[in-house]
N, C-alpha and C positions, 0 to 999 in steps of 0.2 A: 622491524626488519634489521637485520644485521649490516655493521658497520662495514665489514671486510665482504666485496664483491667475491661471492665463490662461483663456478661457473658449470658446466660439466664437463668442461673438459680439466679440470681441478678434479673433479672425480675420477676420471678415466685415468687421470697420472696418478692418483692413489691407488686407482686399482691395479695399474703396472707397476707399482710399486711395491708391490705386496702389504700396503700400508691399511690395513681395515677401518682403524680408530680416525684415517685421514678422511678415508672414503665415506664412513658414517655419519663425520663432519658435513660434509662436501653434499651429501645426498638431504642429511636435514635440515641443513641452510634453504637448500633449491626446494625444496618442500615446504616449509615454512614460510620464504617472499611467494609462493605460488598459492599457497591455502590464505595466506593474510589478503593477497591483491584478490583473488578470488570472494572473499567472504568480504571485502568493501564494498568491493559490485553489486553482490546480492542484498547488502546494508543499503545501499542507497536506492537499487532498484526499490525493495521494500519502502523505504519512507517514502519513493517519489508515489510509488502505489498509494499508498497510505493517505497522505494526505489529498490527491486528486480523489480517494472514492471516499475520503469526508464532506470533502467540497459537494460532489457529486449528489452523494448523501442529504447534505444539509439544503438542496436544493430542490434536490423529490421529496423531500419531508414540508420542505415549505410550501409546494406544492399539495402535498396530499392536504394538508391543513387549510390550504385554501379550497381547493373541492369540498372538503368535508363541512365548513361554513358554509360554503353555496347550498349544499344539501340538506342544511341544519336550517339556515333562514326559512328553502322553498319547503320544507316541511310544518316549521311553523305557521308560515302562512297557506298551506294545505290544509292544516288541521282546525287553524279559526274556522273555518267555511263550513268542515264537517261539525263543528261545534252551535253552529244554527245562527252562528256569527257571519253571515255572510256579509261583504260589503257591498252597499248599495251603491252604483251608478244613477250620477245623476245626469239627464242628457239634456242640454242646455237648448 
């Protein structure tokens, strides 16, 4: 951002001034603090995205990974049983 506050109405006296090269100044300053502040916003919005739908992420994955255990154990122990592996109960 520039050092020297320019404002618009530092424009508007360039421009009654007949001075173009002042007004060009005056207009690309104000454009420039307004596209930088602008584009910090969206830099931060983004990383604060960012990093909550990691979190987010890293937490339905460790979830999907524990379902998918549960599902992998009761399969294993489905498939002894069709294998003529059945376990016996013994009733006391």
């Amino acid at each position: 951002m520039s050092d020297v506050q320019i404002n618009v109405s530092d424009m508007i006296a360039a421009a009654k001034a007949e001075s173009p090269s002042d007004f060009q100044t005056a207009f690309n300053s104000i454009i420039i603090d307004k596209v930088a502040a602008a584009l910090e916003a969206k830099r931060q919005e983004v990383a604060q995205n960012y990093f909550n739908t990691s979190a987010e992420q890293s937490a339905e994955d460790q979830e999907e990974n524990t379902d998918e255990n549960i599902e992998a154990n009761t399969d294993v122990n489905d498939g002894s049983e069709e294998n003529g592996e059945a376990s016996t109960n013994v009733a006391g």
